[in-house]
MIDREN-120650 format. One line per 4 residues: number of its first residue (from 0); their letters; for each residue x, y, z of C-alpha. Coordinates in steps of 0.001 Angstrom, whole numbers. Last residue first. Layout:
residues N
NUM = a = X Y Z | ... $
***
This chain:
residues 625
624 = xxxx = -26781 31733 -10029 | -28194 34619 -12547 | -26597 38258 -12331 | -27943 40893 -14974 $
620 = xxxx = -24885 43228 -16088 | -26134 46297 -17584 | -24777 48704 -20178 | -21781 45888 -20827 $
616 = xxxx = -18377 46364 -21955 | -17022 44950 -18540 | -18906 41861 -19194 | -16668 40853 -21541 $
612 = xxxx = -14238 39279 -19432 | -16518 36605 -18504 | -16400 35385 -21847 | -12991 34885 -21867 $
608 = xxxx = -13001 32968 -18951 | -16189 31037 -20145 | -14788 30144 -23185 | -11029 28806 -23744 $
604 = xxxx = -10187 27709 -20335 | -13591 26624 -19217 | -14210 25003 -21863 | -11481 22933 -22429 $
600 = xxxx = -11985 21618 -18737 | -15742 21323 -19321 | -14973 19382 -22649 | -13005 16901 -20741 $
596 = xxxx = -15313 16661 -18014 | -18262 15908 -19855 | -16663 13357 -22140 | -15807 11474 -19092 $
592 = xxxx = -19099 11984 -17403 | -20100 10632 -20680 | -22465 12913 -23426 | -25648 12033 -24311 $
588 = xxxx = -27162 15538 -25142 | -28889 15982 -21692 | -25808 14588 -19977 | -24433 17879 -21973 $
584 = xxxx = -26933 19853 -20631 | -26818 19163 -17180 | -23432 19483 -17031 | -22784 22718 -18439 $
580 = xxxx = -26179 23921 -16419 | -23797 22843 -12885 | -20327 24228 -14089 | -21904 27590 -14885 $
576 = xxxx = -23989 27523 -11723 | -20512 26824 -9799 | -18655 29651 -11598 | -21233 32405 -11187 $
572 = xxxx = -23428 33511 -13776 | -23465 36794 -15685 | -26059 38076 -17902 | -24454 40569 -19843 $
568 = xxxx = -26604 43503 -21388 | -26281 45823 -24432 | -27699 48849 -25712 | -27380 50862 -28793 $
564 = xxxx = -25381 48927 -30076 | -23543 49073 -33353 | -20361 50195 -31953 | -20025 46726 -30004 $
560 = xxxx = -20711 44909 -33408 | -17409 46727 -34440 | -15783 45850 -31097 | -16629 42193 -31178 $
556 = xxxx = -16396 39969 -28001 | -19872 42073 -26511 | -22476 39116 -28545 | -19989 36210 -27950 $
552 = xxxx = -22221 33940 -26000 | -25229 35146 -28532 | -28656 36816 -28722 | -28843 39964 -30647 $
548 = xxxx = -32209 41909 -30166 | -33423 44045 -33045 | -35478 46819 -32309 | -37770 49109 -34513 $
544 = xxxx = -38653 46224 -36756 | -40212 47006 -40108 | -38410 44125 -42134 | -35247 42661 -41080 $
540 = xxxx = -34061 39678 -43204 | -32741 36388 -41758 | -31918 32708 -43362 | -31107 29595 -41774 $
536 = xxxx = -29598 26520 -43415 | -30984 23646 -41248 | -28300 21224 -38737 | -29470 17628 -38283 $
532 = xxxx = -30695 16915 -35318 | -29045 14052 -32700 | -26488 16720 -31459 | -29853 18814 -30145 $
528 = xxxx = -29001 22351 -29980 | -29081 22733 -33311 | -27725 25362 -35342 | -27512 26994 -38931 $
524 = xxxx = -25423 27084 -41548 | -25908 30669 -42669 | -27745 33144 -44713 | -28201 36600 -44643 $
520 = xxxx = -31009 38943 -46107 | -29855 42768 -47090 | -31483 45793 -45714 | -29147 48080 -45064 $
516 = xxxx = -29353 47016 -41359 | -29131 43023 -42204 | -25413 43570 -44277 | -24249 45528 -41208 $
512 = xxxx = -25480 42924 -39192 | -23548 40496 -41321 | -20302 42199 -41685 | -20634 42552 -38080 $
508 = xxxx = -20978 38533 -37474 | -18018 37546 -39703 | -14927 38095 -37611 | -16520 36676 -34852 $
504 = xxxx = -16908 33038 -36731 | -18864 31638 -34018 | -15622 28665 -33203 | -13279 30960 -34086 $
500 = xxxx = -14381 33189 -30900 | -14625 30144 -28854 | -11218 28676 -28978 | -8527 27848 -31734 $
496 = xxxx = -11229 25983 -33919 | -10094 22559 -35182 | -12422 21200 -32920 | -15408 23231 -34212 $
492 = xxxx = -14922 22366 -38280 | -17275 18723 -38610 | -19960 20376 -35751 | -20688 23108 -38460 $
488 = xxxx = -18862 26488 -37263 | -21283 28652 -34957 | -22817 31852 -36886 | -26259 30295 -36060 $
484 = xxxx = -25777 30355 -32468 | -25303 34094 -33072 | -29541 34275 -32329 | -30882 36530 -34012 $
480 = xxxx = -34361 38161 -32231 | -36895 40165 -33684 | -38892 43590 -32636 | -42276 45862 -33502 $
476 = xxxx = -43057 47563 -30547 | -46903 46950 -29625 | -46070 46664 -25922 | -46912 43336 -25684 $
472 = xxxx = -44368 42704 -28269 | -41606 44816 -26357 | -42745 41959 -23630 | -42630 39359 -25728 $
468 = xxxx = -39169 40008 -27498 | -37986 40979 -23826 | -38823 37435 -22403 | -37108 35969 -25149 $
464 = xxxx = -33927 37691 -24992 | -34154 37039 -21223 | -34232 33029 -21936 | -31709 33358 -24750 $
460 = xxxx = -29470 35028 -21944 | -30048 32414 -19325 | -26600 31597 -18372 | -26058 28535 -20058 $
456 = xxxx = -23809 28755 -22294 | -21634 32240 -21174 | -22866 35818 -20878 | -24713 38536 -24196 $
452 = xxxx = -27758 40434 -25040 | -26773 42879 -27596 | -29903 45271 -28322 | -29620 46838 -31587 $
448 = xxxx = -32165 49791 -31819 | -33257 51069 -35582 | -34763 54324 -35829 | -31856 55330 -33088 $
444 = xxxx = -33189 57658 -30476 | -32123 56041 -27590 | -33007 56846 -23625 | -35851 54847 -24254 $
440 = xxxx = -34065 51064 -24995 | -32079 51913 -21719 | -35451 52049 -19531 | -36548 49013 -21795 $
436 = xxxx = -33332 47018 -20269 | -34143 48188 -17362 | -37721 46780 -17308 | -36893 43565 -18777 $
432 = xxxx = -34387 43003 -16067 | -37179 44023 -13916 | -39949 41351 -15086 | -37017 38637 -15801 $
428 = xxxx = -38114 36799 -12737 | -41915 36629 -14017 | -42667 34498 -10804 | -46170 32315 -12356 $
424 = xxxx = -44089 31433 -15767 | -40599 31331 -14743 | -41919 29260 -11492 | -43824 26958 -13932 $
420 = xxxx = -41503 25914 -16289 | -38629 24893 -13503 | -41191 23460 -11686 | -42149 21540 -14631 $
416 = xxxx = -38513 20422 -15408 | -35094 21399 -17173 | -36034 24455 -19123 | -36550 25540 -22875 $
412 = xxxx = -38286 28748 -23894 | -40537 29753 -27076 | -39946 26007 -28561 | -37772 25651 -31644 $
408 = xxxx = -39174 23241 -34176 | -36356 20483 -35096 | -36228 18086 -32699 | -34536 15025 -32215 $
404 = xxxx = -35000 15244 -28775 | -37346 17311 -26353 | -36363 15593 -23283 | -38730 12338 -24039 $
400 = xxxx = -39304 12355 -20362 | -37712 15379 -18945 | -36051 18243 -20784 | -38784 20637 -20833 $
396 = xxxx = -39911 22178 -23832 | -41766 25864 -23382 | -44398 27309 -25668 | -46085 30292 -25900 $
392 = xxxx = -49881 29896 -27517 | -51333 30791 -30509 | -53280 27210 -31193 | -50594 25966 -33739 $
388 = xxxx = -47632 26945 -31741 | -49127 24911 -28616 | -49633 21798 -30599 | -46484 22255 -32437 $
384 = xxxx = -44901 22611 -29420 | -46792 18692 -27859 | -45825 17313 -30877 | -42352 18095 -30846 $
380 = xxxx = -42076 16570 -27619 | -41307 16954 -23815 | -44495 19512 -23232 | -45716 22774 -21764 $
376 = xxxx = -47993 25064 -23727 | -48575 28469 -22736 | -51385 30853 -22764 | -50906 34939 -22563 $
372 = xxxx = -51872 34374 -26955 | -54253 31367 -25701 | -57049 33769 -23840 | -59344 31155 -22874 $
368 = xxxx = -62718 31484 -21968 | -63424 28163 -20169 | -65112 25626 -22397 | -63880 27202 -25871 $
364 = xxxx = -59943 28213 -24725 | -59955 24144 -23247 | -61389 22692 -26975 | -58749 24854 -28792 $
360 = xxxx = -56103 23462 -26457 | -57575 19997 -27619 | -57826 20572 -30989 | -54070 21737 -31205 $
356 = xxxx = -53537 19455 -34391 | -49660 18234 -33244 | -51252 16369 -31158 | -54416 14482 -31768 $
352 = xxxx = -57720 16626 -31004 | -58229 17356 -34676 | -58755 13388 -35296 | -56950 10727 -37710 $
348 = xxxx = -57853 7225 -37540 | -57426 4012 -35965 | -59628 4787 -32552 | -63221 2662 -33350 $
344 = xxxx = -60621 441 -35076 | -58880 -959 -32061 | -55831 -2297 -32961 | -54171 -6086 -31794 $
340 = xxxx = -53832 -6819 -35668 | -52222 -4406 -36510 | -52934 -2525 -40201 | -53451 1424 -39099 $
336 = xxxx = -51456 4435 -38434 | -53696 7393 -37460 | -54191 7192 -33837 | -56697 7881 -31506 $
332 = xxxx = -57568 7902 -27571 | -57199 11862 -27735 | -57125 13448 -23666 | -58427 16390 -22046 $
328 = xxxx = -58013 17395 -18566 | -59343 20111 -16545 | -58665 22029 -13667 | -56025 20101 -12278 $
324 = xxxx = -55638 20208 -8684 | -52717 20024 -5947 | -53005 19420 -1926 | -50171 16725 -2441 $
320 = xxxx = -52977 14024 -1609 | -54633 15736 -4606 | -51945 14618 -6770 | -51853 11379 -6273 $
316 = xxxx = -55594 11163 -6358 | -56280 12943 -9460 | -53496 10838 -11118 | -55220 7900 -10195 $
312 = xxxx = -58286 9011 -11528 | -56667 9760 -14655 | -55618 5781 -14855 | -59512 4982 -14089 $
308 = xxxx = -60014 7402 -17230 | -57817 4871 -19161 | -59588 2072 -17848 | -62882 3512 -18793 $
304 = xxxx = -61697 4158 -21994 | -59936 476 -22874 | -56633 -90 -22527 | -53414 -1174 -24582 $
300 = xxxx = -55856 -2288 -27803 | -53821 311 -29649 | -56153 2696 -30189 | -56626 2907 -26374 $
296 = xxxx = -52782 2872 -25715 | -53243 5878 -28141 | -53023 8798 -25370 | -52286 12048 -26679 $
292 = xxxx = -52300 14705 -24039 | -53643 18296 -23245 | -53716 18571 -19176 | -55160 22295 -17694 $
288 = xxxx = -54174 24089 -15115 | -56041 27201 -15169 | -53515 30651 -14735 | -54034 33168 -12396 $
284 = xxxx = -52088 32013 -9468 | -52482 29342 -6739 | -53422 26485 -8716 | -50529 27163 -10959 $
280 = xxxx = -48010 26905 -7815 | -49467 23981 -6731 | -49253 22160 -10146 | -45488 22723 -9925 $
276 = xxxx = -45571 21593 -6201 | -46992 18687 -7560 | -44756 17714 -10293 | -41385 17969 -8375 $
272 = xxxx = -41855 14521 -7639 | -42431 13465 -10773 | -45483 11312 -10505 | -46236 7789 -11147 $
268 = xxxx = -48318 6146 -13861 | -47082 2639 -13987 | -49299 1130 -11580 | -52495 2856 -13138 $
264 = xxxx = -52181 266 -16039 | -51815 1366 -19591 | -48846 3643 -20087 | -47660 3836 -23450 $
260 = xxxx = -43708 4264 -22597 | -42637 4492 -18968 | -42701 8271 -19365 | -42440 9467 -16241 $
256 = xxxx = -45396 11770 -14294 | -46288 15521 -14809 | -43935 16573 -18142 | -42721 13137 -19020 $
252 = xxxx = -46049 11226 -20155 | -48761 14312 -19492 | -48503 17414 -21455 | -49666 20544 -20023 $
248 = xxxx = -51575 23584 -21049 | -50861 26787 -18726 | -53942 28988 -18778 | -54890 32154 -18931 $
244 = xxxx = -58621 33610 -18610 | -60416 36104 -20840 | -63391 37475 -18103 | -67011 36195 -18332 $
240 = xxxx = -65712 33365 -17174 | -65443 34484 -13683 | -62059 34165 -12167 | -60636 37679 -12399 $
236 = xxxx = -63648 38421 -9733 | -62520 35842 -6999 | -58722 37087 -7514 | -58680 40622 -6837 $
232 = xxxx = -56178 40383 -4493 | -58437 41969 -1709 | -61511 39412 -2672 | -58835 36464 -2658 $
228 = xxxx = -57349 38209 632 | -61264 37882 1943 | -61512 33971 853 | -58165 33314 2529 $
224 = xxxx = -59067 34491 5475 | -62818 32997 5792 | -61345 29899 4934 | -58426 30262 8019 $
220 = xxxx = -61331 30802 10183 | -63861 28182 9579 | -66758 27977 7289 | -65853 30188 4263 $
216 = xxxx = -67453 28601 1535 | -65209 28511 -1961 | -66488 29083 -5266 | -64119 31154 -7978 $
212 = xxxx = -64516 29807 -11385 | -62911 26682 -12379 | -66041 25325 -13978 | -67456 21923 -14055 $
208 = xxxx = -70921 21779 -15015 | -72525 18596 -13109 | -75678 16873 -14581 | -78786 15739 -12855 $
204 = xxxx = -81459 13585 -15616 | -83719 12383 -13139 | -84839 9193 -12132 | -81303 7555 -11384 $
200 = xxxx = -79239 10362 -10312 | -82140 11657 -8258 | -81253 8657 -5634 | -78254 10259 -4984 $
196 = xxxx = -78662 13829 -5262 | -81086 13595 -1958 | -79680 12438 529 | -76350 12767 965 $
192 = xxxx = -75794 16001 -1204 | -79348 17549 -770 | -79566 17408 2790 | -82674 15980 4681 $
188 = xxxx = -85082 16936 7127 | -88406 16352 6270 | -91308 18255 4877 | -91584 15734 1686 $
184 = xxxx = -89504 13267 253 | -88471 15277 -2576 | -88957 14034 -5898 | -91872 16394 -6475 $
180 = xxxx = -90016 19339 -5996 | -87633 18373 -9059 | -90596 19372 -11488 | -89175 23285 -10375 $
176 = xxxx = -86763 22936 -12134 | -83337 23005 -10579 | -80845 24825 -10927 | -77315 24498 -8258 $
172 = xxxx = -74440 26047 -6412 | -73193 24087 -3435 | -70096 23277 -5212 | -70465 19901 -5014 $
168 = xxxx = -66744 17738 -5416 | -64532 16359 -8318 | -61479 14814 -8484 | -61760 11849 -10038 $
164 = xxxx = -61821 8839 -7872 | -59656 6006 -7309 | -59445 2412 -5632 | -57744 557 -2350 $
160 = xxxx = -57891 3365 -252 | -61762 3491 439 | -62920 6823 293 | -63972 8107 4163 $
156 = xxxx = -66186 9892 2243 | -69461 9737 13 | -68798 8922 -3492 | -71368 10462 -5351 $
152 = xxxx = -72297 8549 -8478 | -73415 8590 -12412 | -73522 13122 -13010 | -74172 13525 -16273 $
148 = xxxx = -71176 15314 -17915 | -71157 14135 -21290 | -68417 12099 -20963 | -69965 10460 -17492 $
144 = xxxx = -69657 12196 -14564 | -68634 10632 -10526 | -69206 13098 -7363 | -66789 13237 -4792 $
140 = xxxx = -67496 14208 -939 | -64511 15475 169 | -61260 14082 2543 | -59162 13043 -78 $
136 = xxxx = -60065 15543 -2652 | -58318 18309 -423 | -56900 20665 -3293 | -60591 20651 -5144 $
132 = xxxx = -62276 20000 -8381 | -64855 21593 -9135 | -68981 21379 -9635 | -71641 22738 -10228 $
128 = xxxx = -74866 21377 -9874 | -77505 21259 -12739 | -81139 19922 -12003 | -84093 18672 -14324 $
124 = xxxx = -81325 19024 -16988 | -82379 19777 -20620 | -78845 19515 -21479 | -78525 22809 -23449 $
120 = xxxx = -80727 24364 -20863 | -78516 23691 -18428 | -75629 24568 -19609 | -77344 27796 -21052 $
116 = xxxx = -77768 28934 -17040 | -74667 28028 -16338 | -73165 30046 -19205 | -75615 32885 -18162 $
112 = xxxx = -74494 32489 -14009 | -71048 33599 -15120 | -69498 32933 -11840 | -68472 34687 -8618 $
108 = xxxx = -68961 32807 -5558 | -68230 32956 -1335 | -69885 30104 -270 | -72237 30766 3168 $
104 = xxxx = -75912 31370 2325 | -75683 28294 -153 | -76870 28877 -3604 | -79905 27523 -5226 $
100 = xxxx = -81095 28522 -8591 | -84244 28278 -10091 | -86517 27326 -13072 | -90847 27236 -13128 $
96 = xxxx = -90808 29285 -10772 | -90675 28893 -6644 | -93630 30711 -4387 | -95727 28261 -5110 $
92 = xxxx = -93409 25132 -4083 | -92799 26929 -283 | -93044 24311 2123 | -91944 21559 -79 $
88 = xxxx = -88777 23480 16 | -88227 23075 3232 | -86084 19544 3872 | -83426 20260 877 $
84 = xxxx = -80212 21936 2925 | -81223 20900 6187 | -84954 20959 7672 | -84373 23744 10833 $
80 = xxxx = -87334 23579 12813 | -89812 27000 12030 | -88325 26854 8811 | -88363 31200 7887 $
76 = xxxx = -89598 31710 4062 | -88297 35215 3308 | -88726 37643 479 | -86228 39998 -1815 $
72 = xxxx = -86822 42235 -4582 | -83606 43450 -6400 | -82176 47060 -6833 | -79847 46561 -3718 $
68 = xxxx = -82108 49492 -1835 | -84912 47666 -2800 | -84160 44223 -1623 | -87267 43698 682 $
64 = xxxx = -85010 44055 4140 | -81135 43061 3149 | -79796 44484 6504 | -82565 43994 8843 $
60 = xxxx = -83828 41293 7312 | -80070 39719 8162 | -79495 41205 11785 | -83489 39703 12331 $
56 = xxxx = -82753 35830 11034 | -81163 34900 14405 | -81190 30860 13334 | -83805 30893 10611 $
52 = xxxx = -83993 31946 7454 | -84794 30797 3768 | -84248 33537 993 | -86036 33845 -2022 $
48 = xxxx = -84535 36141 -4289 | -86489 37917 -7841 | -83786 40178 -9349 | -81529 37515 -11001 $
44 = xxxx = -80995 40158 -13997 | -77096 38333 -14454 | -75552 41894 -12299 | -78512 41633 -10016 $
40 = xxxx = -77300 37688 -8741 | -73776 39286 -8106 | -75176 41988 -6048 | -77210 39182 -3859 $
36 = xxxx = -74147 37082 -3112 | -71892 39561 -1985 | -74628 40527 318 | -74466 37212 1495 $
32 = xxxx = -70918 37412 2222 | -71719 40284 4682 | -69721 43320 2865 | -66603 45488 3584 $
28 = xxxx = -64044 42644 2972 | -65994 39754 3763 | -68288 40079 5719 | -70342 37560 8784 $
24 = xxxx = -74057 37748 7873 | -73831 34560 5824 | -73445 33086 9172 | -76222 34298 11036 $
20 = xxxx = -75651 37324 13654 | -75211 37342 17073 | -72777 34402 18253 | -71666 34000 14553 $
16 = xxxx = -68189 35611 14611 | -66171 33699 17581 | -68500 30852 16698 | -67047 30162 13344 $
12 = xxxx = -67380 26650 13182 | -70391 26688 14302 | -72044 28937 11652 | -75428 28152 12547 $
8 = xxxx = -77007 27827 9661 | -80098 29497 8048 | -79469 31173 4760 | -79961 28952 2318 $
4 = xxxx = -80418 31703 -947 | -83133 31069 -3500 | -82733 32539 -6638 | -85271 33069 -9650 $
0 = x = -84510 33237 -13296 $
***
């Protein structure tokens, strides 16, 4: 494939750079960005580059002369007026083949120009543009897809305000054939975007990949800064899709916006206000953002497709006005149950993109490369964890929306909110507890390590546990976790208990580890968090793990079960974040203010004081708010 290169702005808005040499001339890092350009164009075999010149061309012949010393061969077509983006290319049809691509002289990119490339050719497109969406939507240039990703409209701005469009804008990346010359208005100035993609939309078949690879111009100042700390960071080249990528799937209905039940009108679709900050905070790390969610108000007669993607244009909108993106959404318009009248049923019937079946998470780790084992799921249901547990991923409830109730599959993590989700995810706070607790772990010798991980409800312990089962994981060390919630006395016996140490049957938790390192399998009542659930007998056997982490409020109130450590942590809390997560998750489980404050007062007294005191047997204490 050939390339042609744009190379003949003016660079006005960076002046202070571009008085004496064009503006893909200015670098970034140690490199003009149109050098950048050229070296990524050799790594795909792009070694034939056309590149159109004008305003102080010399400084960039000069640099790139004929391509030889970049292992490419490079010529120049200079306008002798400048034509815009599309005006000169009727100027130089015989030097194009019979397929090209055009980049812009001044976008910083690195892409997997092969899927691109097959995109294309999959779609016998007489021109491909890429596309993305953006964190300014509001004030871009939009461009309008169908399902199958032929481009239907460009939405030029100002936008009105009174309607919605998705979130997508021109990359400046393109392929054309080379039949697309002859729907060029000739030798006259134009641009491609306003002028010219337009009217091709409906004579030619033009379709838009969407990719959340790394493409940003650098046209002003703070661009050009960010784009160079990107290529510092590492960033633009982690991107391309030739790489694994992670991503952090998310549920819609109670996760991003309230659940107002089978929402069918873009009125009732409105945002957390937390959610995007959370969505932020993904755009600017590693991970894609991208939406899994079951949406039967079309099976249901509720909505119709376009008026449910008119509802995800909303949702583009409200968030983008927050400077926040989603990278991709995917939504399932079926369900299974038939025999109402009102149904649609095109959409009454089962489908491997409906939640639990993790179709659609499967469909995201196909389109952009994936990894789903450093994935996670995000969700307020059942559905939403099987979803993620079925495609490989990590999962994490949150306890908005449907809160993650009546549940009986136990997500990876559980946390109050998105942001709550996403800063654990994107900050790795537990990265140097986990550290010293694995500095302890390799002082040991034992064949079999028991790692006590122990603090009051609420303090984040089952999180770290957690976090160190994945990490040892990652490591390749074989490990499991028991929680001692499961030693707790069924909810019919815990009143008559004399205070927390009856209530997880202390005196019978060393036994059983004892019984578990010799080989034996326990079994116990079992726990749920959620008062709703009904409790499951639980069983536990050790097989060839090297560690075994023990996860429980009273993990450092037994002496024996202290002996059998090798190390153990306390993750301590103060008073006021105790009071604050006790709370929270007892409104969570229905409880009255009244109820609430009755138990707290019990609590206090006959848990978390003597609790606290336990800390002093600890390796390492690990302080939480």
């Amino acid at each position: 494939m050939q390339a042609v290169i744009l190379a003949g702005g003016k660079g006005t808005r960076l002046k202070e750079l571009t008085a004496e040499i064009p503006k893909p001339m200015v670098k970034v890092g140690d490199k003009p960005i149109i050098e950048h350009q050229v070296l990524l164009l050799k790594s795909y075999k792009v070694k034939n580059i056309l590149i159109i010149v004008n305003h102080l061309k010399m400084p960039l012949i000069d640099h790139l002369g004929n391509g030889e010393k970049f292992g490419v061969n490079i010529s120049y077509f200079e306008e002798e007026k400048p034509l815009g983006t599309s005006g000169a290319f009727p100027l130089f049809t015989d030097k194009l083949e019979d397929t090209f691509l055009v980049v812009y002289g001044d976008v910083m990119f690195d892409m997997d120009i092969k899927r691109l490339s097959d995109f294309h050719t999959k779609n016998k497109a007489d021109a491909t543009l890429v596309v993305h969406p953006n964190d300014h939507p509001y004030d871009s240039d939009l461009v309008e897809t169908d399902p199958m990703n032929r481009i239907t409209a460009f939405h030029s701005k100002p936008h009105k305000s009174d309607s919605y469009k998705k979130n997508l804008v021109n990359a400046g990346v393109y392929i054309f054939n080379k039949s697309v010359i002859d729907h060029l208005p000739g030798a006259v100035k134009g641009d491609f975007g306003k002028d010219i993609f337009p009217k091709w939309i409906h004579s030619l078949k033009v379709f838009g990949y969407n990719t959340p690879e790394y493409l940003k111009d650098m046209g002003t100042l703070d661009r050009l800064a960010m784009v160079t700390n990107d290529l510092t960071s590492g960033k633009i080249a982690r991107r391309n899709l030739k790489h694994k990528q992670m991503a952090i799937f998310l549920d819609r209905d109670g996760v991003i916006n309230e659940d107002r039940h089978l929402i069918h009108k873009p009125e009732d679709l409105v945002l957390y206000p937390f959610a995007a900050e959370a969505i932020k905070k993904i755009n600017s790390s590693d991970y894609l953002s991208v939406v899994a969610t079951n949406q039967s108000v079309v099976a249901r007669s509720l909505c119709t497709i376009e008026e449910l993607e008119y509802i995800h244009k909303k949702l583009d909108s409200d968030l983008g006005a927050d400077g926040a993106k989603l990278d991709q959404l995917y939504y399932c318009p079926y369900h299974p149950d038939k025999g109402y009248p009102e149904e649609n049923p095109l959409y009454k019937k089962e489908h491997p993109w409906r939640k639990p079946a993790p179709g659609m998470i499967l469909q995201g780790a196909e389109d952009f490369n994936i990894d789903l084992s450093q994935s996670y799921m995000i969700g307020d249901r059942e559905s939403d964890i099987l979803a993620g547990k079925n495609a490989g991923c990590k999962t994490i409830a949150v306890r908005t929306g449907h809160g993650y109730k009546k549940a009986t599959v136990e997500p990876d993590y559980i946390f109050r909110d998105l942001i709550s989700a996403v800063n654990f995810i994107v900050d790795d706070p537990l990265q140097e507890s986990f550290d010293k607790i694995v500095s302890l772990i390799n002082e040991q010798s034992a064949s079999l390590q028991i790692v006590i991980i122990a603090g009051n409800s609420q303090s984040g312990k089952s999180t770290l546990a957690k976090r160190l089962s994945f990490g040892l994981t990652e490591k390749g060390i074989d490990n499991n976790i028991l929680s001692l919630d499961h030693f707790l006395l069924p909810k019919d016996r815990r009143k008559a208990a004399s205070g927390v140490l009856e209530r997880f049957q202390i005196s019978k938790i060393a036994a059983a580890i004892t019984n578990l390192v010799s080989g034996k399998e326990i079994s116990l009542d079992g726990y749920s968090k959620d008062p709703n659930t009904e409790q499951n007998k639980f069983s536990f056997k050790l097989s060839n793990e090297k560690i075994l982490i023990i996860d429980g409020i009273v993990g450092l109130a037994s002496e024996d079960l202290r002996k059998m450590a090798t190390v153990k942590v306390f993750v301590d809390q103060t008073f006021d974040g105790y009071k604050e997560r006790f709370y929270h998750l007892y409104d969570w489980k229905g409880f009255t203010k009244e109820e609430t404050d009755s138990l707290f007062a019990n609590r206090v007294v006959d848990e978390f004081r003597p609790i606290k005191e336990t800390r002093d047997f600890a390796d390492l204490i690990i302080n939480t708010p």
